[in-house]
Each structure stands twice: as C-alpha cells, then as structure tokens.
N, C-alpha and C positions, 0 to 999 in steps of 0.2 A: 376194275375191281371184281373178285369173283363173288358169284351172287350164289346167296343162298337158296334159291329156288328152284327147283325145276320146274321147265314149263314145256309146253306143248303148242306154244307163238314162236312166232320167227323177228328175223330183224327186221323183216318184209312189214311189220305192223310197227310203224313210223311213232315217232312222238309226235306227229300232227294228226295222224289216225286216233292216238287215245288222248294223250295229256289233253289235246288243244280239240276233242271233239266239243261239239257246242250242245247245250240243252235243247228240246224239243221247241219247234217254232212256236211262236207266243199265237194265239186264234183272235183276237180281240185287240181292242185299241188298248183297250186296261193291259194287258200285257206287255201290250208293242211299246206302251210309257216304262215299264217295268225292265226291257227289253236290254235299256241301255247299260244296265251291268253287267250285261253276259260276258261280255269282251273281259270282266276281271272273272270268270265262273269257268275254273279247269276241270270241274269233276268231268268224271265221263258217262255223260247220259247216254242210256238206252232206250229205246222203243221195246226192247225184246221182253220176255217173260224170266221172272225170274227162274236158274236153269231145275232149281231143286225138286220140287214136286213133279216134273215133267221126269226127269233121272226116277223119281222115289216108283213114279207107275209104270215105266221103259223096265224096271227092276223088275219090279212084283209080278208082272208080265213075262219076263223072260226065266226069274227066280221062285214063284210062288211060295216055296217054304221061307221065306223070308221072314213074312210076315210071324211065323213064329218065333220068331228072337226081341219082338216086344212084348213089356212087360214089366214089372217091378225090378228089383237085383234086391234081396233080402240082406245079402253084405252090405252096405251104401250106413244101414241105420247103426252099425257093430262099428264101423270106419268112422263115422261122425262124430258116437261117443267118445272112442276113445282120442280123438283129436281134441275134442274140445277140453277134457282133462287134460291132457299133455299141455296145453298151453296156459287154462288155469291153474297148473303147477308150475311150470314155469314161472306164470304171473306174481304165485305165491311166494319161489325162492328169491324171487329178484326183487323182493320188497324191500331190501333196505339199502339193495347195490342201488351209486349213485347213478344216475342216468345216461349219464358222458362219459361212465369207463369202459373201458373195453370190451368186460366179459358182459355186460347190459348189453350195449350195441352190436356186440358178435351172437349173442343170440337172439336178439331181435334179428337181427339177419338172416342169420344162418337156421333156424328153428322158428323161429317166430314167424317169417316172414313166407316160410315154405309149407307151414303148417295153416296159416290163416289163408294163402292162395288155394290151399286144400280145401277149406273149408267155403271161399267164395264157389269152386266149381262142385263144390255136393251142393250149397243151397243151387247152383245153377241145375245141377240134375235132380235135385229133387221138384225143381221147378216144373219140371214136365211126369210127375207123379211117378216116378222111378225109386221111389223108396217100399212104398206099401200100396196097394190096392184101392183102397178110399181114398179121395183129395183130404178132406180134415186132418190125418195121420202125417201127411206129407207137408202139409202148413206147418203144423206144431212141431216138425224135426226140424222144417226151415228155421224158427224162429231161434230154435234151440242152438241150430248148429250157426247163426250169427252170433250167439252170444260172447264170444272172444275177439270178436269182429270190432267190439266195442259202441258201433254206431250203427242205429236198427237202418237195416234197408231189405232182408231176406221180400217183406211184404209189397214192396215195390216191386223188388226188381222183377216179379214173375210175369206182372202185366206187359212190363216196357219188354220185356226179353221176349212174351209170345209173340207180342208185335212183332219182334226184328224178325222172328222166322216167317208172320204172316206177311207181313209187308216188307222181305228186305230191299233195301236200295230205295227203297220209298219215299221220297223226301217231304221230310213233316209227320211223318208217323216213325222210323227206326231212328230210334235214336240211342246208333251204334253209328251213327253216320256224323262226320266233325261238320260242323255248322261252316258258311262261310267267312263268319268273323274268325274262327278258328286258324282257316285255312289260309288265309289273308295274313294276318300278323305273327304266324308261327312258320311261313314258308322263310325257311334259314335252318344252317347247320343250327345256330344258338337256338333259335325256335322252336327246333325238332328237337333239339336234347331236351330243352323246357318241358316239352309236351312227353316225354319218353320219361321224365324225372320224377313229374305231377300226373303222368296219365288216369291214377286213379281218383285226383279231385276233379278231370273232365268228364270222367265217366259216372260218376259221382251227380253232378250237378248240372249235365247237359241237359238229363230229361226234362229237368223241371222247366228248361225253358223251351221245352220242342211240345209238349203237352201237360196238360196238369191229369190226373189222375184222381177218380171220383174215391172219397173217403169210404174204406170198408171196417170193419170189424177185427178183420187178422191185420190189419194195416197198425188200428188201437191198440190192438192183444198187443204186436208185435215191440210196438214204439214201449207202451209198460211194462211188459218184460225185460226190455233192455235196460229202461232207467233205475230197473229194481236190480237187478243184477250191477251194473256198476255202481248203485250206491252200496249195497253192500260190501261189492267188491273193496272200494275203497274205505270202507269202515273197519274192513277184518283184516285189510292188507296192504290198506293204505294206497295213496296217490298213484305213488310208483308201479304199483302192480297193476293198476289201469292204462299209464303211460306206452308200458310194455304193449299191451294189449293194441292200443291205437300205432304206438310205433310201427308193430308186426305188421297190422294193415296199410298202413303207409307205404311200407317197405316193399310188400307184396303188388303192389301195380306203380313199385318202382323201377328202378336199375338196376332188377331182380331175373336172372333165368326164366324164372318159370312165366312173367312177367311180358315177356314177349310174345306170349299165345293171344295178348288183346291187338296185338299188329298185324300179327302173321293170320290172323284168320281171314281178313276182307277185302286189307290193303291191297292194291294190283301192282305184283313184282314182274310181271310178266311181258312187260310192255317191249324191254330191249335185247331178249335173251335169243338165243339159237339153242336150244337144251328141249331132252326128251322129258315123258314125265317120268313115273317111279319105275318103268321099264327099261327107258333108257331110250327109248323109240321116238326119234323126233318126227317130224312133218319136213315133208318137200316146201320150198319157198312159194311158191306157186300155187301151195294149199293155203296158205298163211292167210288170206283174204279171207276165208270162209273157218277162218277157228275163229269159236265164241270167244269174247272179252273173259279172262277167268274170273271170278270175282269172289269165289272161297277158294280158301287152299288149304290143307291137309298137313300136319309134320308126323311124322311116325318116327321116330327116335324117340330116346330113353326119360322124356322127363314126363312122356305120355303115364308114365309109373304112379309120380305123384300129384297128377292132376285128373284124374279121372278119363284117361283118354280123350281130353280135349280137343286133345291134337288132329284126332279122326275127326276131323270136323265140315268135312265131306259128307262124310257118311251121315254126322249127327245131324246134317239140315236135311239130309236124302229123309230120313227115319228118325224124327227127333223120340219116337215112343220106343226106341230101342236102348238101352240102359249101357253103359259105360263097359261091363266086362262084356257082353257081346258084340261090340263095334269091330270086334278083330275080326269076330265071326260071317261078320255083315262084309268089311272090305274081304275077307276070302271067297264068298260067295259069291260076290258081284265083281272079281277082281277085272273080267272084262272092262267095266264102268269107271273104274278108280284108277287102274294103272297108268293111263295115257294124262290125266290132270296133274295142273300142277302139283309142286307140294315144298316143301320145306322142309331142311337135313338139321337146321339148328336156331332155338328160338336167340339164343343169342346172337349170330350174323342175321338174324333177321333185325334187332333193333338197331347193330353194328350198321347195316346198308342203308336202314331207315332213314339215321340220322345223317350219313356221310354222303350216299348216295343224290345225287343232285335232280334226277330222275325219280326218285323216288321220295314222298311226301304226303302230307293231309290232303290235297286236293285227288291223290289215287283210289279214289274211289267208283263206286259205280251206282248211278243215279238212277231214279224215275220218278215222272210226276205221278203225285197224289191222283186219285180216280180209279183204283185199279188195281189188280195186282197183275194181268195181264194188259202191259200199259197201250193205250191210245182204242181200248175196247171195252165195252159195259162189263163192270161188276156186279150184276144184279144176283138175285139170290136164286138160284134154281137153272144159273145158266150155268154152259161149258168155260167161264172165264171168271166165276168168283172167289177162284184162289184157293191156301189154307182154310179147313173149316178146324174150330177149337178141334172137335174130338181127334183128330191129326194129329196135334200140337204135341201130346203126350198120351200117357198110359192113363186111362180111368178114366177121361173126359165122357160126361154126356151128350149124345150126338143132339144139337139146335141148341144147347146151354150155354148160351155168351158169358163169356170172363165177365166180370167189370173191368176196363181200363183194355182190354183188348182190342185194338183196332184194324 
C-alpha cells in the first residue's frame, strides 16, 4: 500500500523495534502485580525526552530571530467573526429544510462541516493567546467563536490542550493519547473506521476520564453562553437550525478531509517506510538504529488554507506562541530542522492507511510514564528537566502563573 508519509526511518526499524516495544520496567512489587498486562500494551514507550522543546532551543540558538514571529495575528479575531455568521446564516436558511434532504446534509457537509473544523482550530489557536495580547480577550473570542460549535467546550479544551503540549506522550496527563480500552476493542479494519467515524465523541469525552478539571469561572461564562445562545437559537429559528449546528460538528471530526489532521499529527506512520522526509533525502540502513521514534508529523498541503495551518504541526509544538500565518515563516527559517521529518502529502490517505493499514492503528502511539516530562529524571522546579513552563505555552502568559487544570 503506498503510504502517505514521508519519513526519515528505514525498514531497519522492525515491527518488534516499535509496535511490540514494551513499557518502562515496573520498580516495585505494586507494579510488578500490575505488570502482567503489558504483554496486551503495544504503545510505544519511551525513556527519551519529549523531542520538541529540545528542537524549540537547537532553533532559537542556531536562528535567534525567531523568537520574533511570536505573538498575537490581529486577523485570527476578523476570521472567527465572520465564520461564525456564515454558519448562523446558514443555521438560519436551513430552518425549515427537512433534515434528511439532501441540500441540509450537503451542506452540513460541505460548509458546515469545513466551517465548524475552522472554528475548532481558531478556538485551538486562540487557546495559546494568538488572538489579542491580554488572556481575558482571548477567553471571550473563544467562547464566542464556539458558539456554532453548538456544545460549550472552548473553556476546557485550553487546560487538556496545554497539557498535551506540556506533557505530550505522558500517560495520565495528555489526553490526545487513546486509552488502552480504546486500543483494545477498536484494533480491526471495523474498529478503526468506528473510531475514524465518531473520532470527535473520543476526543470529546476521553478527558473527562483521564483527569477531571478544577471548576473556573470562563468554564461558567462559557457553558451560559452557549445554553443562551441555543435557546434562542431555537426559539427564532427553530430545532432545525440547531440540528445544523451539531450536525456541522459531528461531521467535522468525521469522515471529513480536514478531519484527518486529528490522526496525522501524533499517530506513528513511520514504523515500515524507506522514504525521505520533505526533502526527499532518506537515511542509509545502518543509520536507522539511531533515528528518533517520530512522534509528530507535519502535512503541508492545501487544506493547511482552512484550518489555520495545522498542518505545520512541527513547528506549532517547536513554537506553540508563534501564531498560524507565521508558521510558514518559522518552517523557512529553521528549514534545516524540518526538512528531514517526517510529514504528510494528504489528510485523507492518512485516515485511508489508518483504517486499511494493518500496521497502522490506536496502539501507534508514543508513550511515557507520569513523573516528568524528561522521563526516568526529576521534575522539580528550578532544575534543567522540569519541562514546558506555562509562559512557553503561548503568547501573553505570566512567567510562574499556573493555569488551572494545567498539568
């Protein structure tokens, strides 16, 4: 099957090298009782560090003007309005089409569906304060630009999401990571279309079972805003103009194009390829032992358009305070860094290999135990291994100002 990926592994790195590497040895007897499910546990643990912050200061080091391409993007708040009208007009002409004809569900697809995935990745970039200068500005766009979304989540998603960049691969804190029940009773072609079909009720309702989230204020705002906004909705435009609304989001972390950027960013396609990366420049076989496991990958094609540059998603864990129209800027500046990683030519053969691919699945992941963000070494506070700090995360953070729900 040809693979949508390019990578920078060889064939030299075995399906016993990565599917079937094993989790860190258990230290204790509590573990060693714990022990005996490994044998069902294919993620692929690591000992290593995760690779992004190490690339972000290799950069800033070898590129220092870098650092000035973070920052707000003053377009981000112009782009959000007018999306969110576009689909409350939509919302509004579709109020009396039935739900099951065609022109409803072609444009729940086709506009609806491309417009709300729009709107998941501005609340995702404005999550890291890439809208305006002050955090408060950047909450109340978030909240605003969920409102077509139909069902409040802007106010969550910002804690669980700084996590995955603080702690990614972290298991028990990212929960971007598929749980092992997941991985367990969806390993199958049927399983993986399942999960490729509903992906946006797992991503939806994983967190609440990987951590619970200390109640805030914009969390409140957030959840009344939304409840006011679709009651009215449906008082001035009825059911159906709601339905639309939830449809669009459905549809959007469906078996949707754009849809495929929640696969293609973490999933590890690189296990069985001989392929260079966006250069074209492979590795000798004999190098292959000493390349890192990849564990983000990048797509640079054209639907990077309507999704805020996603795609560059390389770059965005390198620099998450670097804002969506500079990420071009970022991968030409550092292109030394980025050319040799994998990456990805199209989000649809990506969800195309996901499902089909028998090598490829929920268990392709890449692991580490909790303790750390440099795993099997102290995380304390003021040493050279305690990771992400918030003001990193994004634009406007106060340096030593913990999130709430950040971990």
């Amino acid at each position: 099957m040809a693979s949508s990926a390019t990578v920078t592994a060889t064939k030299a790195i075995t399906r016993t090298q990565l599917r079937g590497a094993s989790p860190p040895k258990p230290e204790s007897k509590t573990e060693s009782l714990l022990s005996e499910k490994d044998e069902y546990d294919r993620f692929m643990w690591t000992y290593t560090e995760e690779p992004h912050r190490t690339r972000r200061q290799a950069i800033i080091k070898a590129n220092p003007e870098v650092t000035k391409l973070c920052g707000p993007e003053p377009l981000t708040k112009y782009l959000v309005v007018l999306v969110v009208l576009l689909q409350t007009t939509c919302a509004y002409l579709l109020r009396n089409t039935p739900v099951l004809s065609l022109p409803f569900l072609l444009t729940a697809y086709l506009i609806g569906a491309t417009a709300n995935q729009n709107l998941f990745l501005a609340i995702h970039e404005i999550s890291h304060n890439l809208a305006f200068r002050s955090p408060l500005p950047n909450r109340l766009l978030a909240v605003f630009a969920n409102l077509p979304i139909g069902i409040p989540y802007s106010a969550s998603f910002r804690p669980y999401h700084l996590t995955h960049h603080k702690s990614l691969g972290v298991d028990g804190l990212d929960t971007d990571l598929p749980t092992a029940f997941e991985a367990v009773f969806l390993d199958s072609v049927a399983g993986k279309a399942f999960f490729c079909t509903f992906q946006i009720l797992f991503y939806a309702l994983r967190p609440m079972f990987v951590y619970k989230l200390p109640l805030t204020r914009i969390q409140v705002f957030n959840v009344a805003a939304q409840v006011a906004f679709d009651v009215a909705l449906v008082r001035f435009a009825g059911a159906r103009a709601l339905g639309y609304l939830i449809l669009s989001s459905f549809l959007a972390g469906s078996l949707h194009p754009c849809a495929g950027h929640f696969i293609a960013e973490h999933y590890v396609f690189a296990k069985t390829q001989t392929l260079g990366g966006r250069s074209g420049r492979g590795v000798k076989s004999e190098e292959a032992k000493n390349v890192p496991l990849p564990e983000t990958y990048s797509y640079y094609g054209p639907l990077n358009v309507l999704t805020y540059n996603v795609g560059l998603h390389n770059e965005h864990h390198d620099f998450p305070a670097v804002p969506w129209t500079r990420l071009p800027e970022l991968h030409k500046m550092a292109r030394d860094f980025y050319d040799e990683l994998p990456c990805h030519k199209s989000w649809v053969l990506v969800m195309w290999q996901f499902v089909l691919d028998p090598e490829v699945g929920l268990w392709c992941r890449v692991k580490r135990r909790e303790g750390g963000r440099k795993v099997g070494a102290g995380a304390g506070a003021g040493t050279s291994n305690e990771g992400w700090k918030e003001e990193e995360l994004g634009a406007g953070e106060k340096a030593g100002k913990h999130i709430p729900g950040v971990k």
